[in-house]
C-alpha positions as CSV (number, residue, x, y, z in Angstrom):
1,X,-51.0,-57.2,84.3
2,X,-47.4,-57.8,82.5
3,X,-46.7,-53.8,82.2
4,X,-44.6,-53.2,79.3
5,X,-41.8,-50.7,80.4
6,X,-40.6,-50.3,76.3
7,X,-43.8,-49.0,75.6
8,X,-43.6,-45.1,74.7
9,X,-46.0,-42.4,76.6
10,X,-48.0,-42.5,73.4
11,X,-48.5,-46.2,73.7
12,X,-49.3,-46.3,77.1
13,X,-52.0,-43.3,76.6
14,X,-53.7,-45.3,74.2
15,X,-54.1,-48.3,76.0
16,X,-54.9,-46.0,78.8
17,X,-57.9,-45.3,76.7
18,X,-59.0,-48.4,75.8
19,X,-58.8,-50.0,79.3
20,X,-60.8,-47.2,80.3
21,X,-63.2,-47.8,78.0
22,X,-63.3,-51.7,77.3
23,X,-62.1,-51.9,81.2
24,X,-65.2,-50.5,83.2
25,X,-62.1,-47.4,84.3
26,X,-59.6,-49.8,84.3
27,X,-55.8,-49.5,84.9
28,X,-53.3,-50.5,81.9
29,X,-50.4,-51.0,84.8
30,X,-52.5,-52.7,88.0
31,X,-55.5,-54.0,85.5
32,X,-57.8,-53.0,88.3
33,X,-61.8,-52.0,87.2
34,X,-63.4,-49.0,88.8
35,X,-60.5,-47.2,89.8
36,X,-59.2,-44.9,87.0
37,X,-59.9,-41.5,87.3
38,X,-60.0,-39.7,83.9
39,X,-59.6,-35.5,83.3
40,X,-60.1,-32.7,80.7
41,X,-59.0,-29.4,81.5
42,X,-57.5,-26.6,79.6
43,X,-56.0,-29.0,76.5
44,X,-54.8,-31.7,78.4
45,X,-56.5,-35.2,79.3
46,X,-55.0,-37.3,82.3
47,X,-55.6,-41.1,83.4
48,X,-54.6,-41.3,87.1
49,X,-55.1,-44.9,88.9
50,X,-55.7,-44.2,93.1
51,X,-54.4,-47.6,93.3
52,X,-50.7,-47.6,92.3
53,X,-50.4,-44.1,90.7
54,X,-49.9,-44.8,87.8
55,X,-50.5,-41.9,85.4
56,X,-50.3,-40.6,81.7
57,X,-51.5,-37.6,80.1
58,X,-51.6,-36.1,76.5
59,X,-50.9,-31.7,76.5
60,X,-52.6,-31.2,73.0
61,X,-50.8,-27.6,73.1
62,X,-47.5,-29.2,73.0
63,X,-48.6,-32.6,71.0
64,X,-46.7,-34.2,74.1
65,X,-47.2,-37.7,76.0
66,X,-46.4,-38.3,79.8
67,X,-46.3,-41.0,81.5
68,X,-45.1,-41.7,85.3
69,X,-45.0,-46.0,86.0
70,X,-47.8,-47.5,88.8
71,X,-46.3,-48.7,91.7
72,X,-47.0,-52.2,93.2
73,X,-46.2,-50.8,96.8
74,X,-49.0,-48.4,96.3
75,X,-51.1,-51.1,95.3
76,X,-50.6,-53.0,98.2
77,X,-50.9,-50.1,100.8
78,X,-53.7,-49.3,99.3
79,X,-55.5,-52.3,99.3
80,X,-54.8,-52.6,102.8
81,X,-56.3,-49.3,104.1
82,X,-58.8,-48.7,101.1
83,X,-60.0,-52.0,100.3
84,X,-58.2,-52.0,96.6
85,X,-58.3,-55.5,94.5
């Protein structure tokens, strides 16, 4: 994946979305399949990757975007104890 660190929250939440969708639970920052984990709770829906943390979420209360960048270390520790690719 070439992560685009211009991108806004928003922008990163929507192609959040679509590489869940289009990508089997698919990361936007690691572009690892089957390893997004997706939430819904009290007006917010998150995107978190287990692999290299990366995370965005949308508050629909506040109308606001968050983002926090993955992390290739994580990736690579985690491949190494939990079998990530």
């Amino acid at each position: 994946m070439n992560p685009q660190p211009d991108w806004t929250p928003a922008q990163w939440f929507n192609e959040a979305v679509r590489c869940y969708i289009e990508g089997h639970q698919a990361c936007p920052w690691c572009d690892g399949s089957h390893r997004v984990f997706k939430s819904e709770r009290a007006g917010r829906l998150d995107f978190y990757c287990y692999c290299c943390d990366f995370y965005v979420g949308y508050e629909e209360q506040t109308d606001c975007y968050h983002v926090v960048p993955g992390r290739q270390d994580a990736a690579a520790e985690r491949h190494r104890v939990a079998g990530c690719f």
